[in-house]
mmCIF file of the C-alpha atoms, coordinates in Angstrom:
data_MODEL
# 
_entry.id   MODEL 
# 
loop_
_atom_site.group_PDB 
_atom_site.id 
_atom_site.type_symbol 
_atom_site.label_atom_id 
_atom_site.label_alt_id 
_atom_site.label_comp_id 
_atom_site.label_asym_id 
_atom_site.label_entity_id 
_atom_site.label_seq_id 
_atom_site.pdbx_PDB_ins_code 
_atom_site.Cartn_x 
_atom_site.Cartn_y 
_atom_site.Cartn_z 
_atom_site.occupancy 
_atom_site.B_iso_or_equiv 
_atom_site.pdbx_formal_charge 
_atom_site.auth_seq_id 
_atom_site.auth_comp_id 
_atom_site.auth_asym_id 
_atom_site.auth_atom_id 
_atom_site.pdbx_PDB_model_num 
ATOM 1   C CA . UNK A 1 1   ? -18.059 18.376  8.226   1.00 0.00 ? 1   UNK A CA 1 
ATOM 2   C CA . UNK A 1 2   ? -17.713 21.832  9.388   1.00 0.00 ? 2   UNK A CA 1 
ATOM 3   C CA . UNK A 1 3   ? -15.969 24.745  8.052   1.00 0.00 ? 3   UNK A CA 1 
ATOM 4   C CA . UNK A 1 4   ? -13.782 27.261  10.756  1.00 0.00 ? 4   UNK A CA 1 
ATOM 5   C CA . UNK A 1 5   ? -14.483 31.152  10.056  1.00 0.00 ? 5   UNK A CA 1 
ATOM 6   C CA . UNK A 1 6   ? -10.894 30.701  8.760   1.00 0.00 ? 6   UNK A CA 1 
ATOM 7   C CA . UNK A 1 7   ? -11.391 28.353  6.145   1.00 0.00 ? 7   UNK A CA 1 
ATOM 8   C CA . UNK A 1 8   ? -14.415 30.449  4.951   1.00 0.00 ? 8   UNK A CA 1 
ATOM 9   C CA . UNK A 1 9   ? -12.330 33.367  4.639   1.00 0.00 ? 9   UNK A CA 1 
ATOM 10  C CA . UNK A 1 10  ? -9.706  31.897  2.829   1.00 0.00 ? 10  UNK A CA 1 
ATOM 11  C CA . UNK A 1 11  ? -12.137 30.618  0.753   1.00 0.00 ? 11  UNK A CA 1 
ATOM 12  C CA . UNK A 1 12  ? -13.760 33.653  0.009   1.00 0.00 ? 12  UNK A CA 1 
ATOM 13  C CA . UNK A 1 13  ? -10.790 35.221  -0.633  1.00 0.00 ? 13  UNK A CA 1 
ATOM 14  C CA . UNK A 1 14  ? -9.157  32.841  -3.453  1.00 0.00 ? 14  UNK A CA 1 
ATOM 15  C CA . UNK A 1 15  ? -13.223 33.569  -5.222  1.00 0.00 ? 15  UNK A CA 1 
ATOM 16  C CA . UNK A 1 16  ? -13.019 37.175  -5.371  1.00 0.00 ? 16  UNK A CA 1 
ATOM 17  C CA . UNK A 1 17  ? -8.957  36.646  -6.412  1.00 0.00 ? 17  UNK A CA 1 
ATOM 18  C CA . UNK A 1 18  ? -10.595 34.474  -9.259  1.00 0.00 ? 18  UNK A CA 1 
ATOM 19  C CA . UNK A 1 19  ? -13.153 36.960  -9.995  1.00 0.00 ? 19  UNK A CA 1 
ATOM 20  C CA . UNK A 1 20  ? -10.304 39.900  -10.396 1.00 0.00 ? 20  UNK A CA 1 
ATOM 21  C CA . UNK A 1 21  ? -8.646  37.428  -12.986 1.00 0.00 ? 21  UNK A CA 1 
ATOM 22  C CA . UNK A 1 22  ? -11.897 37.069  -15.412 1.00 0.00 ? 22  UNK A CA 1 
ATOM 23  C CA . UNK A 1 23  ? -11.227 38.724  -18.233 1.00 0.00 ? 23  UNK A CA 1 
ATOM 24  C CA . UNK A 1 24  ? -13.906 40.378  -20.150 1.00 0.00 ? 24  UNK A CA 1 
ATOM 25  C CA . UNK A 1 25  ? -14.317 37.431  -23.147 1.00 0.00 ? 25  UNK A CA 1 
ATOM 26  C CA . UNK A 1 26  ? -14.416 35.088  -20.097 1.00 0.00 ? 26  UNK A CA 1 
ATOM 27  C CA . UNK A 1 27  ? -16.812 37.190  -18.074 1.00 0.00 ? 27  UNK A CA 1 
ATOM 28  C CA . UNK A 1 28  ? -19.065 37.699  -21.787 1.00 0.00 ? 28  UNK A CA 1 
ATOM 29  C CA . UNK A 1 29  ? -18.917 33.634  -22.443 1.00 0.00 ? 29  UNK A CA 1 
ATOM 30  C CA . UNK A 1 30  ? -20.194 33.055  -18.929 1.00 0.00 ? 30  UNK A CA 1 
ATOM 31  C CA . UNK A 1 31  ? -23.000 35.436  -18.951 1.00 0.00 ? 31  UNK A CA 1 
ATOM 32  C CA . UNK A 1 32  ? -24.245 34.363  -22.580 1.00 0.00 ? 32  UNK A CA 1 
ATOM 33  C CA . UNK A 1 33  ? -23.835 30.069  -21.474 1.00 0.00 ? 33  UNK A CA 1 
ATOM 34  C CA . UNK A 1 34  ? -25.755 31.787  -18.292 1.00 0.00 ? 34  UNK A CA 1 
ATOM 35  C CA . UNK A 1 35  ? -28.974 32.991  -20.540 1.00 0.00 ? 35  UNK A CA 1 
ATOM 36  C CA . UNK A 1 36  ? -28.869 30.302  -22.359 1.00 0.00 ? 36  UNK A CA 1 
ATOM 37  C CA . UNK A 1 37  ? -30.368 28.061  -19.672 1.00 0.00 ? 37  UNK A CA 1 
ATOM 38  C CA . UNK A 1 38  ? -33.475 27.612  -19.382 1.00 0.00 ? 38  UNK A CA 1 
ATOM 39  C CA . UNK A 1 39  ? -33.739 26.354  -15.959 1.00 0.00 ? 39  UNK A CA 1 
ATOM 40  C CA . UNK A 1 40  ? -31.490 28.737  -14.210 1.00 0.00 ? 40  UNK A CA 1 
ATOM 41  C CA . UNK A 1 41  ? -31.391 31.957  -15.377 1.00 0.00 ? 41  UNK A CA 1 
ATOM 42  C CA . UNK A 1 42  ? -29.258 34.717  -13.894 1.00 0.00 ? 42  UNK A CA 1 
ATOM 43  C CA . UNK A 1 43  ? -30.979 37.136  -11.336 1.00 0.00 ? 43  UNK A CA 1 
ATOM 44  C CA . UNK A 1 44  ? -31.545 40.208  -12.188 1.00 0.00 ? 44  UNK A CA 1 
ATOM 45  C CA . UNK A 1 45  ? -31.265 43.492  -10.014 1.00 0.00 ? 45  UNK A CA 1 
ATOM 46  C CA . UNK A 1 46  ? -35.006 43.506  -9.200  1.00 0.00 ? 46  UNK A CA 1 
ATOM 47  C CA . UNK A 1 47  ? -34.907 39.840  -7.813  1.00 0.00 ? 47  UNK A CA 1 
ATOM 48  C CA . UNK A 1 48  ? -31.800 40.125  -5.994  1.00 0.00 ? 48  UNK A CA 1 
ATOM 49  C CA . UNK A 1 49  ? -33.082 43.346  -4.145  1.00 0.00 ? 49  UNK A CA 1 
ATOM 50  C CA . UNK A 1 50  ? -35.955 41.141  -2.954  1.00 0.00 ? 50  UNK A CA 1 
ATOM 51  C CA . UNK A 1 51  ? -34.103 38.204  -1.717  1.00 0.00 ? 51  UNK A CA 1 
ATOM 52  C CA . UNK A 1 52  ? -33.336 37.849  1.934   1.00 0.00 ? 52  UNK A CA 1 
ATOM 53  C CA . UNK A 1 53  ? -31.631 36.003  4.342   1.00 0.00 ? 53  UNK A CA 1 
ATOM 54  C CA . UNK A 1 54  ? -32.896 32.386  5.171   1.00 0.00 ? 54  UNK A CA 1 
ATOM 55  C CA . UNK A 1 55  ? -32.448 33.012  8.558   1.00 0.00 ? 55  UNK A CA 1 
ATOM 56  C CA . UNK A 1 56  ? -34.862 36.403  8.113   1.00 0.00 ? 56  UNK A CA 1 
ATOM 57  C CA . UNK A 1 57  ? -37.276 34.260  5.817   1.00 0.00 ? 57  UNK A CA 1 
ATOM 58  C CA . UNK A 1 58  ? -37.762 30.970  8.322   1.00 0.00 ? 58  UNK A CA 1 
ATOM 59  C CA . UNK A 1 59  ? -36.274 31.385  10.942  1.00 0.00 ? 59  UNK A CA 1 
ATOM 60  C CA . UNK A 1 60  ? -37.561 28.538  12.385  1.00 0.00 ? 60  UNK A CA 1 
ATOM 61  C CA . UNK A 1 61  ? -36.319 26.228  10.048  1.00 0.00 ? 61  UNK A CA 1 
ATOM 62  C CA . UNK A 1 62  ? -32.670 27.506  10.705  1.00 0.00 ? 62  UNK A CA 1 
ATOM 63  C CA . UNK A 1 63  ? -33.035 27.624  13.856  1.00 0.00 ? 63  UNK A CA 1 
ATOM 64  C CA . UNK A 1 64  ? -33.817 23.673  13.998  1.00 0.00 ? 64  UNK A CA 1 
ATOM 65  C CA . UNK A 1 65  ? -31.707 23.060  11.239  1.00 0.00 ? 65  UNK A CA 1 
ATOM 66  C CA . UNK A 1 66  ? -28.441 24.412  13.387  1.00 0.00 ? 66  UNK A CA 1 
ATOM 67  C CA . UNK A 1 67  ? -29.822 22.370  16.363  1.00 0.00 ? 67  UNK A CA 1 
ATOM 68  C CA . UNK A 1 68  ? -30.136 18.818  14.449  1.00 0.00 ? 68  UNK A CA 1 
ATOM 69  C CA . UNK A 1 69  ? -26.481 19.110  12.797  1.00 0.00 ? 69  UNK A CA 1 
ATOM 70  C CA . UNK A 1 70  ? -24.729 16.993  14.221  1.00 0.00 ? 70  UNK A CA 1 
ATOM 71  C CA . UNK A 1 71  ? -27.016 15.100  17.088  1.00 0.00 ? 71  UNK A CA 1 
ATOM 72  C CA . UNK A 1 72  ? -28.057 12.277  16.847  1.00 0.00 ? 72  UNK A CA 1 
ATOM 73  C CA . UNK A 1 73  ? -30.826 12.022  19.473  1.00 0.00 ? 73  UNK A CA 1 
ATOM 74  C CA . UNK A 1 74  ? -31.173 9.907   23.010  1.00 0.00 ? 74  UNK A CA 1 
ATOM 75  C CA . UNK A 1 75  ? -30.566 6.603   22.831  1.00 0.00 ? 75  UNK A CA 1 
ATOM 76  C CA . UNK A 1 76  ? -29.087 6.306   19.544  1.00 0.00 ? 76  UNK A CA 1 
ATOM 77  C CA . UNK A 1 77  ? -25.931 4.312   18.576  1.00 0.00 ? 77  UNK A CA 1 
ATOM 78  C CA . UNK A 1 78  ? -22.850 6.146   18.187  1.00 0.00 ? 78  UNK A CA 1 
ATOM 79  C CA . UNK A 1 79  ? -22.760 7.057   14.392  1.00 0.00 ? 79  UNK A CA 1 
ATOM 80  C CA . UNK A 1 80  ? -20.733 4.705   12.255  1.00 0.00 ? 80  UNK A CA 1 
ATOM 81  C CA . UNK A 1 81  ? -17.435 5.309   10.924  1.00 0.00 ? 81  UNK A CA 1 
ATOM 82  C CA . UNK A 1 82  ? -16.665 5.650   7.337   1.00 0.00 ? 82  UNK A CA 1 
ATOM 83  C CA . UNK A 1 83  ? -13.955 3.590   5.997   1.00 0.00 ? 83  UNK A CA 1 
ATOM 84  C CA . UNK A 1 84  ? -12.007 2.725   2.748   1.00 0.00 ? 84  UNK A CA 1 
ATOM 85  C CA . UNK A 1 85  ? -13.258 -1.051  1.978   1.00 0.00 ? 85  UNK A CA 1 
ATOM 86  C CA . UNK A 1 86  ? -12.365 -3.233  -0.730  1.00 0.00 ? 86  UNK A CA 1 
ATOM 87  C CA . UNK A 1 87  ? -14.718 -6.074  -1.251  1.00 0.00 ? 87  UNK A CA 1 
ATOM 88  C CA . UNK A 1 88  ? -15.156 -8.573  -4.622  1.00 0.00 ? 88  UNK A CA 1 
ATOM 89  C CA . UNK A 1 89  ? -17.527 -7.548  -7.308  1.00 0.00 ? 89  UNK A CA 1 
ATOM 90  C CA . UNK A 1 90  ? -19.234 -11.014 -6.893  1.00 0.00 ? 90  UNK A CA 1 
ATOM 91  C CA . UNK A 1 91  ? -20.108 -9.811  -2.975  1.00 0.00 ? 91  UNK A CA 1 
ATOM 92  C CA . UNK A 1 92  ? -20.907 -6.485  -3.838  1.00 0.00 ? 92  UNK A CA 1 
ATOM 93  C CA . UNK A 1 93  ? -23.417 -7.689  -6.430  1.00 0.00 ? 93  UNK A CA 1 
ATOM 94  C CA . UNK A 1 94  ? -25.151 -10.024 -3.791  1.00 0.00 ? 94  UNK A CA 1 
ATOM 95  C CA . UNK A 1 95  ? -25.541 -7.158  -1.170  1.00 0.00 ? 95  UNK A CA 1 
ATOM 96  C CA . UNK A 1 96  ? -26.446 -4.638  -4.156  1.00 0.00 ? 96  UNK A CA 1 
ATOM 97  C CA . UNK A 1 97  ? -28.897 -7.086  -5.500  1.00 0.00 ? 97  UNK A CA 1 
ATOM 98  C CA . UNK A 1 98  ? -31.081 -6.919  -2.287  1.00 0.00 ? 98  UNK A CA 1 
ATOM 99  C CA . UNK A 1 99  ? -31.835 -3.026  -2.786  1.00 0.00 ? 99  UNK A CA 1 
ATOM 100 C CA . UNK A 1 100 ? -31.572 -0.389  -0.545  1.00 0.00 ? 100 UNK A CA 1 
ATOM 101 C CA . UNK A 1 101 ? -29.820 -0.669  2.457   1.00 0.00 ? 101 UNK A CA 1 
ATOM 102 C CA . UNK A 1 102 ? -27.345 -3.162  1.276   1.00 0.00 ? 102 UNK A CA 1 
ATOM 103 C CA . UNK A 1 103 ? -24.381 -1.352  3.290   1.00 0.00 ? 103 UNK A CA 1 
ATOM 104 C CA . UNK A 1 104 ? -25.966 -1.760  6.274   1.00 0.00 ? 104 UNK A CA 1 
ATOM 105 C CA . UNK A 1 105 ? -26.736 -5.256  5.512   1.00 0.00 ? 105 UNK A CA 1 
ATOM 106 C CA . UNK A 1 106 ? -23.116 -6.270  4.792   1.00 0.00 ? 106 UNK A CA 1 
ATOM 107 C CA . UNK A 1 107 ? -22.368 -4.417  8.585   1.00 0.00 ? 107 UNK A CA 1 
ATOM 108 C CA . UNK A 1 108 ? -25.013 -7.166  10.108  1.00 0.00 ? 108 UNK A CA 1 
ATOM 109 C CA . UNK A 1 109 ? -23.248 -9.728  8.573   1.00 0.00 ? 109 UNK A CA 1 
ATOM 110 C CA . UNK A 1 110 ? -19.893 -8.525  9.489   1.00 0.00 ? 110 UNK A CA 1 
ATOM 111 C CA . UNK A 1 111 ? -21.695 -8.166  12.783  1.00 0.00 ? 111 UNK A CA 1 
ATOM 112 C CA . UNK A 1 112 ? -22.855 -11.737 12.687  1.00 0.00 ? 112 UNK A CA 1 
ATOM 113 C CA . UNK A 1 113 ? -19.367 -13.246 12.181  1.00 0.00 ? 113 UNK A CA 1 
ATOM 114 C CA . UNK A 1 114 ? -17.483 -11.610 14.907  1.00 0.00 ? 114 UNK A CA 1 
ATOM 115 C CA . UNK A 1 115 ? -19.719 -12.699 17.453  1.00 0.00 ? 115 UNK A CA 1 
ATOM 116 C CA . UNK A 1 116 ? -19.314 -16.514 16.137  1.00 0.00 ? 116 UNK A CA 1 
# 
């Protein structure tokens, strides 16, 4: 699912409205739970001023990246479509039971009783 310019906008928009609203006990609480972690420490100034743009970094990557989203490639079946579906526990336990790839499993079967 992609987002319009719009919706980015917006969205950016109600953050920086939320950031205005932090008051400074919030803003302390946050910084000191942010130290506190081990495994993701806030950036300082140095690092920041050294990070770029992925785009600027690989641009390769990106580049394929953008080109992939959303194709599927030649000869491919049209992508499936994901539903709401309400099955018993006991069937969902047999399909679950046969590891990975049970979903598409159960859509074989399905498959297998429409055509009779």
């Amino acid at each position: 699912m992609s987002t319009s310019p719009d919706d980015r906008k917006t969205a950016r928009e109600r953050a920086l409205a939320n950031l205005r609203d932090i008051t400074p006990e919030e803003d302390a609480a946050i910084t000191r739970a942010a130290e506190a972690d081990p495994d993701n420490p806030p950036l300082d100034e140095e690092t920041l001023a050294r990070m770029r743009p992925s785009a600027e970094v690989a641009p390769g990557f990106v580049a394929e990246a953008k080109r992939r989203r959303g194709q599927r490639g030649p000869g491919k079946a049209p992508p499936k479509e994901a539903i709401k579906l309400r099955l018993s526990p006991d069937v969902l336990a047999h399909f679950r039971a046969t590891g990975p790839g049970w979903q598409t499993r159960i859509d074989d079967t399905l498959k297998k009783a429409i055509k009779g």
